[in-house]
C-alpha atoms as a printed R data frame, in Angstrom:
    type eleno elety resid chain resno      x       y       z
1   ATOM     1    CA   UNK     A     1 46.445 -12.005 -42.247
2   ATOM     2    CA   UNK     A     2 42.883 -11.627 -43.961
3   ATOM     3    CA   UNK     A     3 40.531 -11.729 -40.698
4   ATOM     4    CA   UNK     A     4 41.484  -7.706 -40.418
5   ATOM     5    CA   UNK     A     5 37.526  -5.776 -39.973
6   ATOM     6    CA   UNK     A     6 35.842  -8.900 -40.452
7   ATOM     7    CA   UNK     A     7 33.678  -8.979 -37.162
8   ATOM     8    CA   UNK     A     8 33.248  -5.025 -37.962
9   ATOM     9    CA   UNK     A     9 31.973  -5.470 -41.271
10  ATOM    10    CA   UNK     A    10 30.043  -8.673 -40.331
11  ATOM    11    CA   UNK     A    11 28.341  -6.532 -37.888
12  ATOM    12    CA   UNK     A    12 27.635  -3.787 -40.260
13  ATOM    13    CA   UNK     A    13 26.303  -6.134 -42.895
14  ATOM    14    CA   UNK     A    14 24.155  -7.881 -40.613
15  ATOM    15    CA   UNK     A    15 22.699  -4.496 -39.681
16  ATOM    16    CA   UNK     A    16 21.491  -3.599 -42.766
17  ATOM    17    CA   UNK     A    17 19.066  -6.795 -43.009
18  ATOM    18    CA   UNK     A    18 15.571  -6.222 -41.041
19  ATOM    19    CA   UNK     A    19 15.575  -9.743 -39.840
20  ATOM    20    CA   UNK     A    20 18.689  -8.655 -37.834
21  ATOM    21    CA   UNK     A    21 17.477  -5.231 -36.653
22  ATOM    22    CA   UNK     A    22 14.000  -6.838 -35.644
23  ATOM    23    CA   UNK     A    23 15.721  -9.684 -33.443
24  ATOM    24    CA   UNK     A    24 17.993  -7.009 -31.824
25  ATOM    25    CA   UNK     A    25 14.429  -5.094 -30.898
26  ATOM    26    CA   UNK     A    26 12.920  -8.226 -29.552
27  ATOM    27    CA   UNK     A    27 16.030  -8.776 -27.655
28  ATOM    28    CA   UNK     A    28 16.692  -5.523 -26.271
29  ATOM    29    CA   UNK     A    29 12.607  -5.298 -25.117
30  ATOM    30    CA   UNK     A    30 13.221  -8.936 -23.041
31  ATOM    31    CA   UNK     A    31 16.203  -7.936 -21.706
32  ATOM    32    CA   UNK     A    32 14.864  -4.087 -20.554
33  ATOM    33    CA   UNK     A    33 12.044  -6.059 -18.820
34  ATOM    34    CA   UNK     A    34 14.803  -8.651 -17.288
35  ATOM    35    CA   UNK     A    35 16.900  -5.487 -16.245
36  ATOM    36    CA   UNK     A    36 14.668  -2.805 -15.013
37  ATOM    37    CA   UNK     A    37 11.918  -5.158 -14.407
38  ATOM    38    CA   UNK     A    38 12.575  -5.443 -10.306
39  ATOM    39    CA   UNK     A    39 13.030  -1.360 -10.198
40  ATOM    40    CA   UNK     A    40  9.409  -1.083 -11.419
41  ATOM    41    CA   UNK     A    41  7.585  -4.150 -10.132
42  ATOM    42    CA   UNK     A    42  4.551  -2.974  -8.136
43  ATOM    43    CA   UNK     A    43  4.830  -5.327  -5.254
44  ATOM    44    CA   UNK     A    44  7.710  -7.827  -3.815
45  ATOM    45    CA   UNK     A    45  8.466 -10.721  -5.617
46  ATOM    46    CA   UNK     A    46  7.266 -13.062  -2.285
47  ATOM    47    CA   UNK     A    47  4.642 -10.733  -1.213
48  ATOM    48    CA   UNK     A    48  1.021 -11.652  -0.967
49  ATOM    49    CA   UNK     A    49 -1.553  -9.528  -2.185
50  ATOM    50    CA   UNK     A    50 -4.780 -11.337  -3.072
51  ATOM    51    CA   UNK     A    51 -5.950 -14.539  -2.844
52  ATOM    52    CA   UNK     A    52 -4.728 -17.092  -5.220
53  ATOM    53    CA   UNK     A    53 -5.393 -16.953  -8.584
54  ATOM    54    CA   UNK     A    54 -7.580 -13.516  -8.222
55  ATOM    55    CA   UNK     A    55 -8.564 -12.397 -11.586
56  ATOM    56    CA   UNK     A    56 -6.759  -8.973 -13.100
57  ATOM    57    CA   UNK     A    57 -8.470  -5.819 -11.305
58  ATOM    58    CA   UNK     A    58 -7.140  -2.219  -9.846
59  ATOM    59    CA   UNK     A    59 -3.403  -3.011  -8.621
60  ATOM    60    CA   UNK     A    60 -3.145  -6.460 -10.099
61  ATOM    61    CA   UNK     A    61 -3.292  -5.635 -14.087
62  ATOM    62    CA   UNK     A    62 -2.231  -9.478 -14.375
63  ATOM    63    CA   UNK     A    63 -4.098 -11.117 -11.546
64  ATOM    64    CA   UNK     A    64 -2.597 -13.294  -9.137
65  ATOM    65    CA   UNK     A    65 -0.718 -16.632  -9.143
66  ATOM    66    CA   UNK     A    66 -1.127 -19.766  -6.969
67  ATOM    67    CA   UNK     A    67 -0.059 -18.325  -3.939
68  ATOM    68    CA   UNK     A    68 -1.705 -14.903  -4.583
69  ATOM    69    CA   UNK     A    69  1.311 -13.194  -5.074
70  ATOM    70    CA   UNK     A    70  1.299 -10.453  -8.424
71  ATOM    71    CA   UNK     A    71  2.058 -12.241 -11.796
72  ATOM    72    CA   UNK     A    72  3.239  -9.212 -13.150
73  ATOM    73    CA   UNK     A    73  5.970  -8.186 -10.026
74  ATOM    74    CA   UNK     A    74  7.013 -11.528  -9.938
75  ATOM    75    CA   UNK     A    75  7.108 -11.682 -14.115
76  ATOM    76    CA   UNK     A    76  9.317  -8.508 -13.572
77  ATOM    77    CA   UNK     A    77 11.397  -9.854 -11.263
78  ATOM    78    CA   UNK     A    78 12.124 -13.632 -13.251
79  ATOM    79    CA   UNK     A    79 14.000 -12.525 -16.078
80  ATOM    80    CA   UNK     A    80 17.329 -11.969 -14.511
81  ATOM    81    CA   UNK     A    81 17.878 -15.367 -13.394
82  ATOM    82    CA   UNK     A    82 16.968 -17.292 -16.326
83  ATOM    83    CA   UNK     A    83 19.267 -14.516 -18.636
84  ATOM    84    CA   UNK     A    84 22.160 -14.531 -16.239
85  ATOM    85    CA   UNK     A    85 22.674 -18.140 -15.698
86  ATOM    86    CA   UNK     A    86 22.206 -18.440 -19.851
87  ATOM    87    CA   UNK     A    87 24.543 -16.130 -20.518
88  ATOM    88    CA   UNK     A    88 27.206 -17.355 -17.810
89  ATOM    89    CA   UNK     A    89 26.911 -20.943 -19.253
90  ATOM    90    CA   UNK     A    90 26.526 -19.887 -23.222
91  ATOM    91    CA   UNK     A    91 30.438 -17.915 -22.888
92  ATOM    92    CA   UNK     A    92 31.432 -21.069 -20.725
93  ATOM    93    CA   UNK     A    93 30.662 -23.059 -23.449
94  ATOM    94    CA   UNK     A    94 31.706 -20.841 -26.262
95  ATOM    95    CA   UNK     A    95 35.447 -20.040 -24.909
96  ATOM    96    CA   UNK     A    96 35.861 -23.634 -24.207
97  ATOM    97    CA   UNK     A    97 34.522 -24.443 -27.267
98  ATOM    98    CA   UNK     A    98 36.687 -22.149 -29.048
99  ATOM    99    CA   UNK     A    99 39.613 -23.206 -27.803
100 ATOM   100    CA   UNK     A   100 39.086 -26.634 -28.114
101 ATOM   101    CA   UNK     A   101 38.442 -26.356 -31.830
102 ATOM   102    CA   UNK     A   102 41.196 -23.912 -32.901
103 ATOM   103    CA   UNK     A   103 43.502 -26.620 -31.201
104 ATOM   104    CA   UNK     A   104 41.602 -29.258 -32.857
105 ATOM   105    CA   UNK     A   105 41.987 -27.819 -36.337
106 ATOM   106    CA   UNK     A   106 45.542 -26.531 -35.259
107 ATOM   107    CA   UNK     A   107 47.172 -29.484 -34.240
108 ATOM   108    CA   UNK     A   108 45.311 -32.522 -36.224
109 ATOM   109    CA   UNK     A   109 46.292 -36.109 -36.129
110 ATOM   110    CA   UNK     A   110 45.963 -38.046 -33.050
111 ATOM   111    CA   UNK     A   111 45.101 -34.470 -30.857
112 ATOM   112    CA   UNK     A   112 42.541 -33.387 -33.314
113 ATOM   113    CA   UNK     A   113 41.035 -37.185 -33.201
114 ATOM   114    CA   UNK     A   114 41.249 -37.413 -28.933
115 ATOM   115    CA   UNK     A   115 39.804 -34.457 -28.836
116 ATOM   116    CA   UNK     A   116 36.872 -35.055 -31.233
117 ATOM   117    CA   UNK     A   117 35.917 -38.342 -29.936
118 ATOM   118    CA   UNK     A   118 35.568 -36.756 -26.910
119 ATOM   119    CA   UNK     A   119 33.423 -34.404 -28.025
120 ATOM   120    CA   UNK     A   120 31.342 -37.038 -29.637
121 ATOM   121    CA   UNK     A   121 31.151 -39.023 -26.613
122 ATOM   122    CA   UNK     A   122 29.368 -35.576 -24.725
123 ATOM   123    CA   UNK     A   123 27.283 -34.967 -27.992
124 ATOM   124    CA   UNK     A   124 25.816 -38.848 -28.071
125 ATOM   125    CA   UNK     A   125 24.064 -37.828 -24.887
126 ATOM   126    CA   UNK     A   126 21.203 -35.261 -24.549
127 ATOM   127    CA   UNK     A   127 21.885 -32.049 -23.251
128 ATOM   128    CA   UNK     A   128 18.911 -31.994 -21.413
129 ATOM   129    CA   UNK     A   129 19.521 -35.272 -19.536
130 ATOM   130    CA   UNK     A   130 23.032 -34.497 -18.859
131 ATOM   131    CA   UNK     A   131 21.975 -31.423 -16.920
132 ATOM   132    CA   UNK     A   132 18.980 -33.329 -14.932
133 ATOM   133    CA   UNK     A   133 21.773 -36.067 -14.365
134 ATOM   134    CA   UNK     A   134 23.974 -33.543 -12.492
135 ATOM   135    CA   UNK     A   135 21.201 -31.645 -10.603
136 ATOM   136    CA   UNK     A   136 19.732 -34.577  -9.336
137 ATOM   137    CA   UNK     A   137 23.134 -35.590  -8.186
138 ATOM   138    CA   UNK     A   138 24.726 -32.220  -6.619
139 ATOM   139    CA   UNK     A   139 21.738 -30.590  -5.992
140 ATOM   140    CA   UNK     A   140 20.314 -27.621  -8.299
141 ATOM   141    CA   UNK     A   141 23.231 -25.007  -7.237
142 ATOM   142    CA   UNK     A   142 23.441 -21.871  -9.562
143 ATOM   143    CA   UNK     A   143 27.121 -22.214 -10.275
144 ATOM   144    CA   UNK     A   144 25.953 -26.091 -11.398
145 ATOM   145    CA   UNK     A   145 23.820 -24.913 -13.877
146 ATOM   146    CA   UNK     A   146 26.259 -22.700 -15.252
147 ATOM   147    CA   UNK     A   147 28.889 -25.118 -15.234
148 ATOM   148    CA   UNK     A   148 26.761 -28.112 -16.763
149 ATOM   149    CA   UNK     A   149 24.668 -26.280 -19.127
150 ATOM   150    CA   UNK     A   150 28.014 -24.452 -20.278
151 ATOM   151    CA   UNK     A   151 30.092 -28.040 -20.333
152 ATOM   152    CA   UNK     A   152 27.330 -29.606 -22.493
153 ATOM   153    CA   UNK     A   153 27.231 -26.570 -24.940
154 ATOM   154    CA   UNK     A   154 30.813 -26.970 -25.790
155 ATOM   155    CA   UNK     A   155 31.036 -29.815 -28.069
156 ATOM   156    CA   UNK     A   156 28.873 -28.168 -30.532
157 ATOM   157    CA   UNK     A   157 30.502 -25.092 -30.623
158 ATOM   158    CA   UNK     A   158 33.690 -27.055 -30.931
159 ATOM   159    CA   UNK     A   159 32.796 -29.012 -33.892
160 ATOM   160    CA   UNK     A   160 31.729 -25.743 -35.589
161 ATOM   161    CA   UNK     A   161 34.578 -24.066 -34.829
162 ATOM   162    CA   UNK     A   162 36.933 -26.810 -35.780
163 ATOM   163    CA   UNK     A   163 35.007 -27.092 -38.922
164 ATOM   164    CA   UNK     A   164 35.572 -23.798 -40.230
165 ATOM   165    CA   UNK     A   165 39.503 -23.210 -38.996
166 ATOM   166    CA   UNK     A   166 40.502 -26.752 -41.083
167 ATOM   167    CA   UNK     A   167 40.601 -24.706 -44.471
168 ATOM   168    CA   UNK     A   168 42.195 -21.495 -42.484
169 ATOM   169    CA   UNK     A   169 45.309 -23.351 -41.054
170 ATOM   170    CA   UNK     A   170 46.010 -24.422 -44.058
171 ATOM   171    CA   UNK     A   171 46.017 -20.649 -45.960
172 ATOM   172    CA   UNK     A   172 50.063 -19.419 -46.686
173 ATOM   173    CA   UNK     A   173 49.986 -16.664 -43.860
174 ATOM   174    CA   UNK     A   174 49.705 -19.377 -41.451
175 ATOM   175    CA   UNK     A   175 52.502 -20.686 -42.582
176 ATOM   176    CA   UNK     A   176 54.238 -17.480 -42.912
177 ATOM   177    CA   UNK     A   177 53.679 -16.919 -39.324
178 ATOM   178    CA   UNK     A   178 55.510 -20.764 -38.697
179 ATOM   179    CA   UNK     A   179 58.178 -19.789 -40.707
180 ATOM   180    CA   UNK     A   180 58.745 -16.380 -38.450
181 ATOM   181    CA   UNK     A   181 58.681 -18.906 -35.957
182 ATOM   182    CA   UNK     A   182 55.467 -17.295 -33.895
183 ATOM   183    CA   UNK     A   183 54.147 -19.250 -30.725
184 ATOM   184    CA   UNK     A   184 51.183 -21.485 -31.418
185 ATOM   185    CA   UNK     A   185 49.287 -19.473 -29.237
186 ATOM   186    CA   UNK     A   186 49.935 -16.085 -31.393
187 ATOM   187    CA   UNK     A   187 48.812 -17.903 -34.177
188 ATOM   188    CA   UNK     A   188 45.529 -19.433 -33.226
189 ATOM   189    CA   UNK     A   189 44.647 -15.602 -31.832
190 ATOM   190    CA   UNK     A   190 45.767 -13.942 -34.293
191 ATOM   191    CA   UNK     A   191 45.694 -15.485 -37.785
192 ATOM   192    CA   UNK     A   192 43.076 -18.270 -36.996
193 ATOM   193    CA   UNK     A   193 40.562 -16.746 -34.840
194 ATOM   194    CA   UNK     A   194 39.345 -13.664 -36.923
195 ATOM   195    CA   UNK     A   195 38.691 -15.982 -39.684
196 ATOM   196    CA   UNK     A   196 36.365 -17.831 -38.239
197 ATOM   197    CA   UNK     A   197 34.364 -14.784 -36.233
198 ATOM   198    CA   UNK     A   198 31.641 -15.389 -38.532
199 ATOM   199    CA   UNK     A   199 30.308 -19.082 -37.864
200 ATOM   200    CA   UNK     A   200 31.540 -18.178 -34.054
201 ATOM   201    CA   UNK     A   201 29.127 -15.534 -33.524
202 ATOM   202    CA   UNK     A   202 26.257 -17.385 -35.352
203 ATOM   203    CA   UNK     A   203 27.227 -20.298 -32.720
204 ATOM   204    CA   UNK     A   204 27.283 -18.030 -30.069
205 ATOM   205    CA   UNK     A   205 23.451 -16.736 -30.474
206 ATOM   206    CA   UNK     A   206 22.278 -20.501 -31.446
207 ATOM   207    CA   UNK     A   207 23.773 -21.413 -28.122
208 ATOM   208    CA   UNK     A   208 22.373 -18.561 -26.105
209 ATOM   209    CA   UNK     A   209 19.274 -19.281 -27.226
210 ATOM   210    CA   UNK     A   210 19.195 -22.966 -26.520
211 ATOM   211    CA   UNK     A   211 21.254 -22.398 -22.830
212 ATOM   212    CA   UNK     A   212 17.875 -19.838 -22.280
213 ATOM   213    CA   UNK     A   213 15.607 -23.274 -23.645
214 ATOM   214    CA   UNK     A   214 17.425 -25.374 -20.932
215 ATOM   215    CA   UNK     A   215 18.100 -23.524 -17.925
216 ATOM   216    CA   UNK     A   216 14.075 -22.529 -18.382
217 ATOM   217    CA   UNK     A   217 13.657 -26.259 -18.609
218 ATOM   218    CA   UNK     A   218 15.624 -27.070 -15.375
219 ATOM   219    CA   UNK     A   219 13.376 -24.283 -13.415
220 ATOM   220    CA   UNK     A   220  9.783 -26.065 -15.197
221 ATOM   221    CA   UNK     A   221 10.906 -29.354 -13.126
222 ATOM   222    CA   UNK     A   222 11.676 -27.944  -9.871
223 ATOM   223    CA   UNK     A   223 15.870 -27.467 -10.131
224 ATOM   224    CA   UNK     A   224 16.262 -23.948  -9.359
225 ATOM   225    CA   UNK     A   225 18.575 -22.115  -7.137
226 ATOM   226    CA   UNK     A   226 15.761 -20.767  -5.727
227 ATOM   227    CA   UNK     A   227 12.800 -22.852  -5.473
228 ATOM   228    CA   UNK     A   228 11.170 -19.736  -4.106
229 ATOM   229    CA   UNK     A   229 12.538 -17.064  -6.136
230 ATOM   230    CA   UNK     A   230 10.918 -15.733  -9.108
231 ATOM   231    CA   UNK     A   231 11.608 -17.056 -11.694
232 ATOM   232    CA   UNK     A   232 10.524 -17.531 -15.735
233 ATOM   233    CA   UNK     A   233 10.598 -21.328 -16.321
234 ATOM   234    CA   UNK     A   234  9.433 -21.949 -12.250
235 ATOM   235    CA   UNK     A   235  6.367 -19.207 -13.145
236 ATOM   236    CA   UNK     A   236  5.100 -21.673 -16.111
237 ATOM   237    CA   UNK     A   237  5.121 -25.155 -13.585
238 ATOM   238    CA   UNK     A   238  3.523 -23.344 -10.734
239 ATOM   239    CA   UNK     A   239  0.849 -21.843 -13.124
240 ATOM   240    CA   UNK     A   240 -0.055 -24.581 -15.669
241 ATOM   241    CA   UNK     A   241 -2.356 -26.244 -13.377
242 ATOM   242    CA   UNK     A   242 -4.752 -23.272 -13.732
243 ATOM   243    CA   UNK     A   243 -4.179 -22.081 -17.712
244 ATOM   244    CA   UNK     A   244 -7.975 -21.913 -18.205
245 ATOM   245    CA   UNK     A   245 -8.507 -19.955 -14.844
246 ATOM   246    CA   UNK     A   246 -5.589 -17.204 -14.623
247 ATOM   247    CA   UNK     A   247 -3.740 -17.504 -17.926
248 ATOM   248    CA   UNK     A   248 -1.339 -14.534 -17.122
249 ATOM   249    CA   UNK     A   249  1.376 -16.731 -14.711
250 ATOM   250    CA   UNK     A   250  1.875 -19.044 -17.673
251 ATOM   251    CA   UNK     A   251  1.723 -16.687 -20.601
252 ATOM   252    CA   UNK     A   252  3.693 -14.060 -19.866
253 ATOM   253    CA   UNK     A   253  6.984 -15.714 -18.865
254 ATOM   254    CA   UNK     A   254  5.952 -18.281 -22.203
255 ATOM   255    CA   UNK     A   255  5.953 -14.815 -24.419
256 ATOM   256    CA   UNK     A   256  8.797 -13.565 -23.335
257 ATOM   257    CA   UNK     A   257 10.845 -17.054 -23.514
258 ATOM   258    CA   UNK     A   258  9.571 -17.161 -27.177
259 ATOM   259    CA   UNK     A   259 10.222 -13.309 -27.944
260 ATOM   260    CA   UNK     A   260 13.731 -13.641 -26.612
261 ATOM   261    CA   UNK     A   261 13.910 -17.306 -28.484
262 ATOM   262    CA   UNK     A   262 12.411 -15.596 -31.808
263 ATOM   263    CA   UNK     A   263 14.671 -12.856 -31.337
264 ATOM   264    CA   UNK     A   264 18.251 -14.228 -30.972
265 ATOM   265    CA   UNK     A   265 17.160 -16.540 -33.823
266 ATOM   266    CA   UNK     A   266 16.615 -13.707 -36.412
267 ATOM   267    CA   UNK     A   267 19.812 -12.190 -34.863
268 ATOM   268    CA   UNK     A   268 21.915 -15.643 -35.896
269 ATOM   269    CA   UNK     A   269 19.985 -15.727 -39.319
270 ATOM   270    CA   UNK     A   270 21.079 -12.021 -40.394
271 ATOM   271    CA   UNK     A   271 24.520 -12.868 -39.011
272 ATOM   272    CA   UNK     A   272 24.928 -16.368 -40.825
273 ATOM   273    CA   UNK     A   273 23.688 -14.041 -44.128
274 ATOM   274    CA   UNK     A   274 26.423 -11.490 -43.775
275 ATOM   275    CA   UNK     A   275 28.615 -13.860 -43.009
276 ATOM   276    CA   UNK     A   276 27.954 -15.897 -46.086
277 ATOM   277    CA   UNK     A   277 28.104 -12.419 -48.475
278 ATOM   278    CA   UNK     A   278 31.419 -11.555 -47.120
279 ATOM   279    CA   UNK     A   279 32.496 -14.767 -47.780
280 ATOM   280    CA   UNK     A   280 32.279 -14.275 -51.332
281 ATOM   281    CA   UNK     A   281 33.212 -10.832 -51.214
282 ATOM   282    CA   UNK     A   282 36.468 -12.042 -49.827
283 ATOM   283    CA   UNK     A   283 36.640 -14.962 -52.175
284 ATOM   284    CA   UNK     A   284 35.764 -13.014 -55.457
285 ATOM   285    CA   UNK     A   285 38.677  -9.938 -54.262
């Protein structure tokens, strides 16, 4: 097998590339303000403390929003949502997508085609669409968020993955492994699956970052779990109406939507860069 220290020495590589160290910082400062935000927020999430849209002053550094509840507790407490449901739905989406394309590759012929027309069928329509399709249907339930954001993200990882394991099934230690006779399953996990760790976890942060885009969506047109929850994409449609008056409810759930967007994207950059230098490393040994 050949995928031995790959992901480690994918990692490393990417880690010695600033892009990738300055989308980790970006990422890790969205996701300590998603985390410890609620421990720290001045005020309840719900509570009312001025009237709305009060300008910033001494207790309210950010002003209030509509309601006159405290941009900056209920900025605090938003992130969790929005990063919880992304992440739920992004390794939905990824594992199924995995598996879908290792079998794809695996098994070709009438499987491989089945299974990719199906895909296609998913990809024809918009992700976006899909997901307002469902909510408007069932109702915007937390778990159906997960599930359809996660369902419509697995196509494209499977067409990546599938991609990239074609040339690996065919390498001689996959057949060495038929020739010992080793289950299917061994050999997908095994011999297939840490070859193709590096366009995987380049997928992986693509898709995290567009589940975040979506699910940030949803809450901007009113499906939530919690229609009166705080939360990041709800914070922007509440607060629009007023941009010129009290800027803060908009802008700071837009900054830190485009910080964790800016972030994960440097992240999949210095990742697809290692990836692609110890490709050749591999090749030219």
């Amino acid at each position: 097998m050949t995928g031995d220290g790959r992901p480690r020495g994918l990692v490393r590589g990417a880690l010695t590339l600033w892009r990738t160290r300055t989308g980790l910082l970006l990422v890790a400062l969205v996701l300590l303000v998603a985390l410890a935000g609620p421990f720290v927020a001045p005020h309840g999430a719900s509570e009312f403390v001025a009237g709305p849209y009060s300008p910033a002053g001494p207790g309210l550094p950010f002003g209030a929003d509509h309601l006159g509840q405290d941009v900056l507790s209920r900025f605090l407490d938003g992130g969790r949502s929005v990063l919880l449901l992304a992440t739920l739905a992004t390794a939905l989406g990824v594992g199924g997508g995995v598996v879908v394309g290792l079998v794809a590759a695996y098994a070709r012929g009438p499987v491989d085609d089945v299974l990719m027309r199906v895909m296609d069928v998913v990809l024809a329509f918009p992700q976006l669409m899909l997901a307002l399709v469902a909510m408007a249907t069932l109702g915007p339930r937390a778990w159906l968020i997960v599930v359809t954001v996660g369902l419509t993200t697995l196509p494209r990882v499977a067409r990546v993955i599938r991609g990239a394991a074609v040339p690996v099934v065919e390498r001689d230690f996959v057949a060495a492994s038929e020739a010992l006779a080793e289950s299917r399953v061994r050999i997908l996990a095994v011999d297939v699956l840490p070859n193709v760790t590096g366009p995987l976890v380049v997928e992986a942060t693509l898709r995290l970052t567009y589940s975040v885009g979506v699910i940030a969506s949803l809450a901007f047109l009113g499906f939530t779990a919690d229609p009166n929850g705080a939360d990041w994409g709800l914070m922007i449609q509440e607060n629009a109406s007023a941009l010129t008056v009290q800027p803060w409810g908009t802008f700071l759930p837009v900054a830190a939507i485009a910080l964790l967007t800016v972030g994960t994207g440097l992240v999949g950059d210095g990742l697809a860069r290692a990836s692609g230098g110890l490709e050749r490393a591999v090749g030219s040994g």
